[in-house]
C-alpha positions as a Markdown table, in Angstrom:
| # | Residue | x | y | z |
|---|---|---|---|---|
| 1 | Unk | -143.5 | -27.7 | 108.3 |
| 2 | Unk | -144.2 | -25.6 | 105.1 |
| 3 | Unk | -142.7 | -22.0 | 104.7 |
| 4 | Unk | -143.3 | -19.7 | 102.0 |
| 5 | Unk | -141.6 | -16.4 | 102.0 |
| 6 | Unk | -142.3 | -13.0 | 99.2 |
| 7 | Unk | -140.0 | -10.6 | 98.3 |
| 8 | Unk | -139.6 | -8.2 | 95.5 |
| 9 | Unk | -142.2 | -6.0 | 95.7 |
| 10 | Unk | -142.0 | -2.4 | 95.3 |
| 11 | Unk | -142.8 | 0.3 | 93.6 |
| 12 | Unk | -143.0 | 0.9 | 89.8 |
| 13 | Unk | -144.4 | 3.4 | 87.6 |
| 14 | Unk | -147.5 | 2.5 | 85.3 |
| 15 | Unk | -145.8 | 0.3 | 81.9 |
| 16 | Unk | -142.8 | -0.5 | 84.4 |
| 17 | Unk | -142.1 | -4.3 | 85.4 |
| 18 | Unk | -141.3 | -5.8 | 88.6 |
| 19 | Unk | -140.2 | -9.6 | 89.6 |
| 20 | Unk | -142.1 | -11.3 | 92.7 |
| 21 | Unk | -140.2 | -14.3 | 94.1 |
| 22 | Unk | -141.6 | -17.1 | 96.4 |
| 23 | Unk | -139.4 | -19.4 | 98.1 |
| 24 | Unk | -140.6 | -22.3 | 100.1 |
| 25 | Unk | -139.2 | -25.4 | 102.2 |
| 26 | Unk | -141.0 | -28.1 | 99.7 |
| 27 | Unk | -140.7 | -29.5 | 96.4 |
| 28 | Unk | -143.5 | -28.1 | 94.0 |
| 29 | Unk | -144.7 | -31.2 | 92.0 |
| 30 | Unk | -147.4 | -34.0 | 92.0 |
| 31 | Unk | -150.5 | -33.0 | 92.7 |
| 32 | Unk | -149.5 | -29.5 | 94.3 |
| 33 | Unk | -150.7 | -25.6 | 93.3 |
| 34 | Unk | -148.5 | -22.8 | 93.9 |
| 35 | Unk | -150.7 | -19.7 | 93.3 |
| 36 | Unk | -150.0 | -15.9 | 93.0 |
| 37 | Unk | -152.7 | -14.0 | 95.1 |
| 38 | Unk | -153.7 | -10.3 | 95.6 |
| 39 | Unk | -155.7 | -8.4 | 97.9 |
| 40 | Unk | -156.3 | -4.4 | 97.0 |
| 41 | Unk | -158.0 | -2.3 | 99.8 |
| 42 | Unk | -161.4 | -3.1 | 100.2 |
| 43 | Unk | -161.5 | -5.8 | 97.6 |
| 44 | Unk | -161.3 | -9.4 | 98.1 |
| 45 | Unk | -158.1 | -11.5 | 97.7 |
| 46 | Unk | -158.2 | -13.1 | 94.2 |
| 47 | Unk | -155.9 | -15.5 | 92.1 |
| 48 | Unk | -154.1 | -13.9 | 89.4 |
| 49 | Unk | -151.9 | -17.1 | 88.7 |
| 50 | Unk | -151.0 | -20.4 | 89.4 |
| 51 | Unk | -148.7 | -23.2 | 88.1 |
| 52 | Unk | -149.2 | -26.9 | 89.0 |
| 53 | Unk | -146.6 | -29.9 | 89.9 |
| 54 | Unk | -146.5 | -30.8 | 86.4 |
| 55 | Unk | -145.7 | -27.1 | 85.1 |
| 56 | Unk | -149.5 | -26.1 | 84.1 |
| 57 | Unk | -149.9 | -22.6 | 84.4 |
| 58 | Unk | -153.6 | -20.4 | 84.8 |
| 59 | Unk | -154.1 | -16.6 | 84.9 |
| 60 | Unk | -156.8 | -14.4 | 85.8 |
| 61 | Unk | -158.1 | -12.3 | 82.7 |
| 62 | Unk | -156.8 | -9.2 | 84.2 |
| 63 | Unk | -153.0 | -10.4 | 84.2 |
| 64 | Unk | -153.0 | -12.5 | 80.8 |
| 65 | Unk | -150.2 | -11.3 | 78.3 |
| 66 | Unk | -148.6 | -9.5 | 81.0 |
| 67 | Unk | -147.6 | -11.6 | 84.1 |
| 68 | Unk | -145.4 | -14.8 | 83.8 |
| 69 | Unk | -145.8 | -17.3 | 86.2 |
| 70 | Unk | -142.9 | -20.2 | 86.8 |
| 71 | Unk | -140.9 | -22.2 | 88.9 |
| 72 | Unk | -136.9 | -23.1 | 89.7 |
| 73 | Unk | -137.5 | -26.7 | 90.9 |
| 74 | Unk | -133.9 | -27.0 | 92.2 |
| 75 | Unk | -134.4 | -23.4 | 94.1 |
| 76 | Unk | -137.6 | -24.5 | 95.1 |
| 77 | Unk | -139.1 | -20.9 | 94.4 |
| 78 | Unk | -142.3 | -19.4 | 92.0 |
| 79 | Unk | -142.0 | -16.4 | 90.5 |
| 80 | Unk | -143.9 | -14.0 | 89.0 |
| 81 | Unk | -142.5 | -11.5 | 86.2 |
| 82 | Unk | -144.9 | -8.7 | 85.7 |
| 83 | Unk | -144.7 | -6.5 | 82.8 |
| 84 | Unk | -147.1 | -3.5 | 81.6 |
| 85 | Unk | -148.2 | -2.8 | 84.9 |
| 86 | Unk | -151.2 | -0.7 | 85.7 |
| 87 | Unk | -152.6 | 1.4 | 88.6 |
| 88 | Unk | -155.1 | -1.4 | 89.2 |
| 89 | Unk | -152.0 | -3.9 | 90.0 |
| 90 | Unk | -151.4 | -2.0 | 93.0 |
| 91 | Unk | -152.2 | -4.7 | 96.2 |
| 92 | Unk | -150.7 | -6.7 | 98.7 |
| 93 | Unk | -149.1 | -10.0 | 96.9 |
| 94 | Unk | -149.4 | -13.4 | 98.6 |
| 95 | Unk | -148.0 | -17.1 | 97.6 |
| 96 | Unk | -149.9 | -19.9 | 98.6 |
| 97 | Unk | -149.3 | -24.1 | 98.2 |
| 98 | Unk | -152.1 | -25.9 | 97.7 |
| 99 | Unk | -152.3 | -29.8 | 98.3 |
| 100 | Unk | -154.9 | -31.6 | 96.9 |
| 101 | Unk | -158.4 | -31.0 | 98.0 |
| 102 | Unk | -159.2 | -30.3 | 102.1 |
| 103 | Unk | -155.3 | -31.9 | 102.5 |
| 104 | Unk | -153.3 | -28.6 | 103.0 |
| 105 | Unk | -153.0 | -25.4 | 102.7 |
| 106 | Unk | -149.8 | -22.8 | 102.9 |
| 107 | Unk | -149.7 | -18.7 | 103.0 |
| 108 | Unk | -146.8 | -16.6 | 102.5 |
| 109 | Unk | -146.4 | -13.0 | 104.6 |
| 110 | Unk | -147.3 | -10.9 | 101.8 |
| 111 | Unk | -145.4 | -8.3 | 99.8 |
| 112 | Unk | -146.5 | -5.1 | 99.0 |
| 113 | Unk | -146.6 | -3.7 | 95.2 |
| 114 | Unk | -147.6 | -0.3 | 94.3 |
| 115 | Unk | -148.1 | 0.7 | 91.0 |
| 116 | Unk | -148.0 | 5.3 | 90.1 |
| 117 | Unk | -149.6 | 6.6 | 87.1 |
């Protein structure tokens, strides 16, 4: 009954920015997670940010300064601005909804981002 679709990615040149979008069918508050994951080849899939119900945001080490992670409530979409990006941010991007612990759990189709030196 949940959807969550990516778009955006593409292809940008090392310091260049891109703007990831994740739209989904529910509204993102209470106790729900909407997190930003990536998966480069032959490394595991790994948060890079999150934002909660309420509007509390998290980001992996990697990303902090340089990614932005927020929400449209009325569009009912995350996004992710990324700025600076580096070689390394080159991966597959997924959005995923979390609800509460063991109650649910929601993945997007994945967009591809590809960062050049």
């Amino acid at each position: 009954q949940v959807q969550m679709v990516e778009s955006g990615g593409g292809s940008a040149q090392a310091g260049g920015s891109l703007r990831l979008s994740c739209a989904t069918s529910t509204i993102i508050s209470g106790f729900k997670t909407v997190g930003w994951y990536r998966q480069a080849p032959g490394k595991q899939r790994a948060m890079v940010a999150s934002i909660t119900g309420p509007g509390s945001t998290n980001y992996a080490d990697s990303v902090k300064g340089r990614f932005t992670i927020s929400k449209d409530n009325a569009k009912k979409t995350v996004y992710l601005q990324m700025n600076s990006l580096k070689p390394e941010d080159t991966a597959v991007y997924y959005c995923n909804l979390r609800i509460g612990p063991g109650i649910a759990d929601y993945w997007g189709q994945g967009t591809q981002v590809n960062v050049s030196s």
